[in-house]
VMD Tcl script that builds the backbone (N, CA, C; Angstrom):
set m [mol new atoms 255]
animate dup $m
set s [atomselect $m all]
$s set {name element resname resid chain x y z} {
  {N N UNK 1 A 89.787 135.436 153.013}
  {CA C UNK 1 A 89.340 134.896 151.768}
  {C C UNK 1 A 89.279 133.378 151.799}
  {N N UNK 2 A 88.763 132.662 150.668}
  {CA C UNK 2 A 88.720 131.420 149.902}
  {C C UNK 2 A 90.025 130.409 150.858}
  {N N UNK 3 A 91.186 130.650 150.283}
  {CA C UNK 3 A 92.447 130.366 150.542}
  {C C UNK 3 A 92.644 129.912 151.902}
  {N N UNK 4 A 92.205 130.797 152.978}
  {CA C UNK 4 A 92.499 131.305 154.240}
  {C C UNK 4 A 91.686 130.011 155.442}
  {N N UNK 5 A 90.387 130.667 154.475}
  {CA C UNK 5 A 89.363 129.047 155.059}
  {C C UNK 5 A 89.698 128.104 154.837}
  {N N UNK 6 A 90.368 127.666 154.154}
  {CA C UNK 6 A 90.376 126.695 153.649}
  {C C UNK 6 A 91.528 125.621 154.326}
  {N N UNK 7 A 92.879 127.012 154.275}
  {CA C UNK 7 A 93.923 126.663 155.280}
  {C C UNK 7 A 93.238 125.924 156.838}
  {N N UNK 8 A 92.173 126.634 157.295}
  {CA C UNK 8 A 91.787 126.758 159.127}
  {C C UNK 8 A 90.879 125.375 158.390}
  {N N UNK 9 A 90.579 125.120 158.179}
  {CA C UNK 9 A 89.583 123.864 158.079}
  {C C UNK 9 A 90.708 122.779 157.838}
  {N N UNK 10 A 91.686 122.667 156.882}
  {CA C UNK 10 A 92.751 121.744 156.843}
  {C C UNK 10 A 93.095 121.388 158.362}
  {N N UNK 11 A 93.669 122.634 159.260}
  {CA C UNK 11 A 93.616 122.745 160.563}
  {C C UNK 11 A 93.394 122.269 161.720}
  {N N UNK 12 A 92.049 122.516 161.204}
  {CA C UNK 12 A 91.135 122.639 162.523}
  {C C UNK 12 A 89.902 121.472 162.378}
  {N N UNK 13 A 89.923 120.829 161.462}
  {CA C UNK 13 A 88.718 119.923 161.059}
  {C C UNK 13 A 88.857 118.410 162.162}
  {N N UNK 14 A 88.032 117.995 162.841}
  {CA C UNK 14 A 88.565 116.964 163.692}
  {C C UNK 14 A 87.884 115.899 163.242}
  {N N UNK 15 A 88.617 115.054 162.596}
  {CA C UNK 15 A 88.197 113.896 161.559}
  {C C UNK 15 A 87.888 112.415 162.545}
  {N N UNK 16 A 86.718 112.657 162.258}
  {CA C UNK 16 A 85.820 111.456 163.270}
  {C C UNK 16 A 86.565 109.739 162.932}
  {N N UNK 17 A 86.676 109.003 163.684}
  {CA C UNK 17 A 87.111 108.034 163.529}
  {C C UNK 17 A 86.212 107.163 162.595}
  {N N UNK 18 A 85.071 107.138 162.592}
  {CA C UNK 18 A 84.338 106.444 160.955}
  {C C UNK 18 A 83.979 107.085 159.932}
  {N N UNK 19 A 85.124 108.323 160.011}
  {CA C UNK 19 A 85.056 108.912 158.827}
  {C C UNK 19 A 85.086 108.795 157.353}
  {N N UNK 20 A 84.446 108.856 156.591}
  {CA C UNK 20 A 84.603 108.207 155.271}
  {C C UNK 20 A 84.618 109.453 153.846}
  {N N UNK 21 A 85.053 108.652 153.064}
  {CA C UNK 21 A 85.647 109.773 151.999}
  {C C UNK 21 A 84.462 110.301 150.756}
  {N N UNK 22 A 84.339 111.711 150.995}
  {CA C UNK 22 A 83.519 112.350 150.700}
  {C C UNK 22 A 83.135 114.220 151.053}
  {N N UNK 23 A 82.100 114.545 150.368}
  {CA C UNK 23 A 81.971 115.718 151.400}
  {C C UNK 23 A 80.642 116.010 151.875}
  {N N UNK 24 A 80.869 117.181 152.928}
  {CA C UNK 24 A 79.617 117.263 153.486}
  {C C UNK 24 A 79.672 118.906 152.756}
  {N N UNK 25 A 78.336 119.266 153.302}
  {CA C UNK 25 A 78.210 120.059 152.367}
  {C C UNK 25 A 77.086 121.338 153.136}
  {N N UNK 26 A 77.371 122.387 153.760}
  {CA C UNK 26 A 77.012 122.800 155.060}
  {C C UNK 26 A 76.837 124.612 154.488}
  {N N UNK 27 A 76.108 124.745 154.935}
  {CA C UNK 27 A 75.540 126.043 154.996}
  {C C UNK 27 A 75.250 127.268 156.550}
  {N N UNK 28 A 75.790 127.893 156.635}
  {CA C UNK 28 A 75.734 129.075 157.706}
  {C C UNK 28 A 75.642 130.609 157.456}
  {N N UNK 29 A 75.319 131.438 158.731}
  {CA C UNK 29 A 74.984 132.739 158.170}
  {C C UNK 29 A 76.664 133.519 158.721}
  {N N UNK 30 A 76.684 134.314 158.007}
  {CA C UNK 30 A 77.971 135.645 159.235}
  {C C UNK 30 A 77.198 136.722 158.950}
  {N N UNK 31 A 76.995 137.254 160.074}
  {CA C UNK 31 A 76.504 138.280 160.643}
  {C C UNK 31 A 76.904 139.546 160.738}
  {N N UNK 32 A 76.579 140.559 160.970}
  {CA C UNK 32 A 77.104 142.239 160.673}
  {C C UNK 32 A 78.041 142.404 161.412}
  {N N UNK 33 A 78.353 141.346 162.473}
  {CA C UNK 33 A 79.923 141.372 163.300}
  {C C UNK 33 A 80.910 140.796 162.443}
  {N N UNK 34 A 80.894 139.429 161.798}
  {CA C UNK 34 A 81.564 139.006 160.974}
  {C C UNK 34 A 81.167 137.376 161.832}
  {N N UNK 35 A 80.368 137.269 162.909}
  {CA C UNK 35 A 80.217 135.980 163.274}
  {C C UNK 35 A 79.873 135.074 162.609}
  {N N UNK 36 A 79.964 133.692 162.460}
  {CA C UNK 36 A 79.390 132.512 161.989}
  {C C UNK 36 A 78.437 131.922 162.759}
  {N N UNK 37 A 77.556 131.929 162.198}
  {CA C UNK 37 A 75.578 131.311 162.758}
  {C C UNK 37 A 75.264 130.568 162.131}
  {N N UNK 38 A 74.369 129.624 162.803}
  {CA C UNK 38 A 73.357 128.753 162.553}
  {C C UNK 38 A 73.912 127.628 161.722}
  {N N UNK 39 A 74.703 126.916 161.698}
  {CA C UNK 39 A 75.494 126.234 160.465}
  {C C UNK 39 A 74.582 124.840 160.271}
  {N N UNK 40 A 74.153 124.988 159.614}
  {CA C UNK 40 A 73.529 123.509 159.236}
  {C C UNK 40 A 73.721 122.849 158.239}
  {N N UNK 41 A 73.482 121.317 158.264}
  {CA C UNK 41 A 74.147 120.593 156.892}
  {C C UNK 41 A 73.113 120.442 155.692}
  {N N UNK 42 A 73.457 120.573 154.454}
  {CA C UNK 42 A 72.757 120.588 153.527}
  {C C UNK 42 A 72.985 118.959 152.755}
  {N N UNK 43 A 73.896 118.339 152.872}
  {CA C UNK 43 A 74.196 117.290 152.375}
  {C C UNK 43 A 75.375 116.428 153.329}
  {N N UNK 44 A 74.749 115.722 154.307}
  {CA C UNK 44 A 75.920 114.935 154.822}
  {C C UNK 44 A 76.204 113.411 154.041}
  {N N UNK 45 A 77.620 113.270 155.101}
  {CA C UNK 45 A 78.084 112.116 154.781}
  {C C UNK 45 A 77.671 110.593 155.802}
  {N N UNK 46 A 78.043 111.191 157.419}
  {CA C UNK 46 A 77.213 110.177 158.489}
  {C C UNK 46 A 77.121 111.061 159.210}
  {N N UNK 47 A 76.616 111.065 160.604}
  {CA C UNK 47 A 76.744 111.846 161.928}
  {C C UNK 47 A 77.784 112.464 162.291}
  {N N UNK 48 A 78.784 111.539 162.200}
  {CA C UNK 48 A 80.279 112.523 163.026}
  {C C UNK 48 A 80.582 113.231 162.003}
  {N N UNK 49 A 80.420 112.517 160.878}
  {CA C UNK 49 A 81.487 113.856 159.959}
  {C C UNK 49 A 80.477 114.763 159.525}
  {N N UNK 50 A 79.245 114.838 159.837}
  {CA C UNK 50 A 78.172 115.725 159.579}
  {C C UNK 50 A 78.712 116.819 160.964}
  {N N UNK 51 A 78.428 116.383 161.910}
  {CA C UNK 51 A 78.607 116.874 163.675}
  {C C UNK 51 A 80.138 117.300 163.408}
  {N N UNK 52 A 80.741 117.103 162.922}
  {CA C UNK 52 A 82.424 117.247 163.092}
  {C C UNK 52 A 82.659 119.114 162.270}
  {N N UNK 53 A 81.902 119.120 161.185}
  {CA C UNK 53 A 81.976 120.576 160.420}
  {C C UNK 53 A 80.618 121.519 161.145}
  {N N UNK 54 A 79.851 120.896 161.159}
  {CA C UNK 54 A 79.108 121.702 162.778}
  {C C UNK 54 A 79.487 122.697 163.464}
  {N N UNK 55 A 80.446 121.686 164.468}
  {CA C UNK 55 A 81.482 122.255 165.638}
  {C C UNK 55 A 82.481 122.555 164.661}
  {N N UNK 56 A 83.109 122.448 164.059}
  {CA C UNK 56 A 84.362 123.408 163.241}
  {C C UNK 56 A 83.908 124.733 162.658}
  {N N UNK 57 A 82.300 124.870 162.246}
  {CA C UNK 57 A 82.005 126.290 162.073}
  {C C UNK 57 A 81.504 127.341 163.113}
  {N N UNK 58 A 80.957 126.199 163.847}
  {CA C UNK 58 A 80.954 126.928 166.051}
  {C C UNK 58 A 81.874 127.466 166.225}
  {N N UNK 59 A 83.128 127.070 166.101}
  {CA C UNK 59 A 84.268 127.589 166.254}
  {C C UNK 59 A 84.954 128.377 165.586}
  {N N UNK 60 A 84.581 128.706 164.286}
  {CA C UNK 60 A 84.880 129.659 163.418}
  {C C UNK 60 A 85.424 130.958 163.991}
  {N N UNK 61 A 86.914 131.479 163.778}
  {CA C UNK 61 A 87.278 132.864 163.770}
  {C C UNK 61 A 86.093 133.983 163.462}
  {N N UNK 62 A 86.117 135.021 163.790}
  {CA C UNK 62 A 85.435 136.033 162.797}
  {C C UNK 62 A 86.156 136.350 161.543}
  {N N UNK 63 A 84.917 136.698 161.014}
  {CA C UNK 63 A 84.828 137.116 159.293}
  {C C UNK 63 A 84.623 138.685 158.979}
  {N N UNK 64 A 85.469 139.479 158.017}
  {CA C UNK 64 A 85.021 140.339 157.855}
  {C C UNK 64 A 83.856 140.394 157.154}
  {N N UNK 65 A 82.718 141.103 157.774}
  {CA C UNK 65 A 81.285 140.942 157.160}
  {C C UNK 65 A 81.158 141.299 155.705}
  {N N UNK 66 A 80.269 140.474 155.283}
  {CA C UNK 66 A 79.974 141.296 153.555}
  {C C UNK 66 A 79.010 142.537 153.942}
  {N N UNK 67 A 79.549 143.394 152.765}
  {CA C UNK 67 A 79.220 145.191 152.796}
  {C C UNK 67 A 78.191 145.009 151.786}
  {N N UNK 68 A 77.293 146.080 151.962}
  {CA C UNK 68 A 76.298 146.632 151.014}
  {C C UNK 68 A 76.616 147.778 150.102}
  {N N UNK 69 A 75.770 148.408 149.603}
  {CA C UNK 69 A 76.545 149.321 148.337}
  {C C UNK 69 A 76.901 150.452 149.197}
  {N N UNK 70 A 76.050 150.750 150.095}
  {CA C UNK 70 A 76.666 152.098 151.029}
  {C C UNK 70 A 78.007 151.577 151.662}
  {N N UNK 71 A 78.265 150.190 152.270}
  {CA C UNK 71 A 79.897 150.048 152.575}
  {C C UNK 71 A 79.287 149.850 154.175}
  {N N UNK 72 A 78.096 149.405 154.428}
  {CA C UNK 72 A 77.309 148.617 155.816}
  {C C UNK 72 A 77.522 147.823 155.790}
  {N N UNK 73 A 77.943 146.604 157.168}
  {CA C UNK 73 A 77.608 145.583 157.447}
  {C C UNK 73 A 76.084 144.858 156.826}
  {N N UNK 74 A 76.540 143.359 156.904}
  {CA C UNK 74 A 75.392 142.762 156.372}
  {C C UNK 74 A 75.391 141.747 156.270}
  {N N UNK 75 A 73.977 141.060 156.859}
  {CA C UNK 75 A 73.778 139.725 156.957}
  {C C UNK 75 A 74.417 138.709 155.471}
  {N N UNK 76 A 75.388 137.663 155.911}
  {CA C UNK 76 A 75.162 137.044 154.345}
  {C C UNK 76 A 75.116 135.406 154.363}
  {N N UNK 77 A 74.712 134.601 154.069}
  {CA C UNK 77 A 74.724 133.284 153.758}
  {C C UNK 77 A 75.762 132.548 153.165}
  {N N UNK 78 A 76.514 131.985 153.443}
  {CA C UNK 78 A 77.821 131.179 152.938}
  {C C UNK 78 A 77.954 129.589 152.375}
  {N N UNK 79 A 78.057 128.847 151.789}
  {CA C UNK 79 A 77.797 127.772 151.594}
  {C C UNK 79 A 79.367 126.887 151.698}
  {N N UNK 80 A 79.280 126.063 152.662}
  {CA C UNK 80 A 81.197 125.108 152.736}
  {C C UNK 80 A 80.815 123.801 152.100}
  {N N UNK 81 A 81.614 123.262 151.002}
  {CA C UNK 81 A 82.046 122.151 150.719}
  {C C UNK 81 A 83.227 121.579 151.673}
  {N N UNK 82 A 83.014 120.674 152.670}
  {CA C UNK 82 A 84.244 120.209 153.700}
  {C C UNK 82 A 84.455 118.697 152.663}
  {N N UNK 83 A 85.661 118.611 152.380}
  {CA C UNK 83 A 85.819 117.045 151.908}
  {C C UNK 83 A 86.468 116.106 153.047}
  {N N UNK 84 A 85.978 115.128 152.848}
  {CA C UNK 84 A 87.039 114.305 154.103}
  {C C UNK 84 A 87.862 113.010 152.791}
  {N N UNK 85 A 88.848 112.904 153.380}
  {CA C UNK 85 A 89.952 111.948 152.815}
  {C C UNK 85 A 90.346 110.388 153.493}
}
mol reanalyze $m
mol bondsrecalc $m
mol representation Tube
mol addrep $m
């Protein structure tokens, strides 16, 4: 859940040295495995800290996939607010 991500990004986020305070604002798919794809930014802040949540969703654990009404795997679209401090 919510919570969980949120913990692994506290984590795992590798805060670029001209990092500046704000967020980026990044969009990716998870897939009927539960993988994280294609992550691209919808609103950055500069390069690294754009490039920095990039590679932190490359690296993403698996996800349990979102289900359909039959209880199938299924493509879904996710949207991350990353803040930097």
């Amino acid at each position: 859940g919510m919570p969980k991500l949120k913990e692994y990004i506290s984590q795992n986020l590798q805060k670029p040295k001209d990092s500046i305070s704000g967020k980026v604002y990044a969009k990716f798919i998870v897939d009927e495995r539960g993988k994280a794809l294609n992550p691209t930014i919808i609103k950055g802040l500069n390069k690294n800290c754009d490039k920095a949540v990039i590679d932190m969703i490359n690296k993403f654990p698996m996800f349990n996939p979102a289900l359909d009404k039959e209880g199938k795997p299924i493509i879904c679209d996710l949207y991350l607010p990353v803040e930097f401090y």
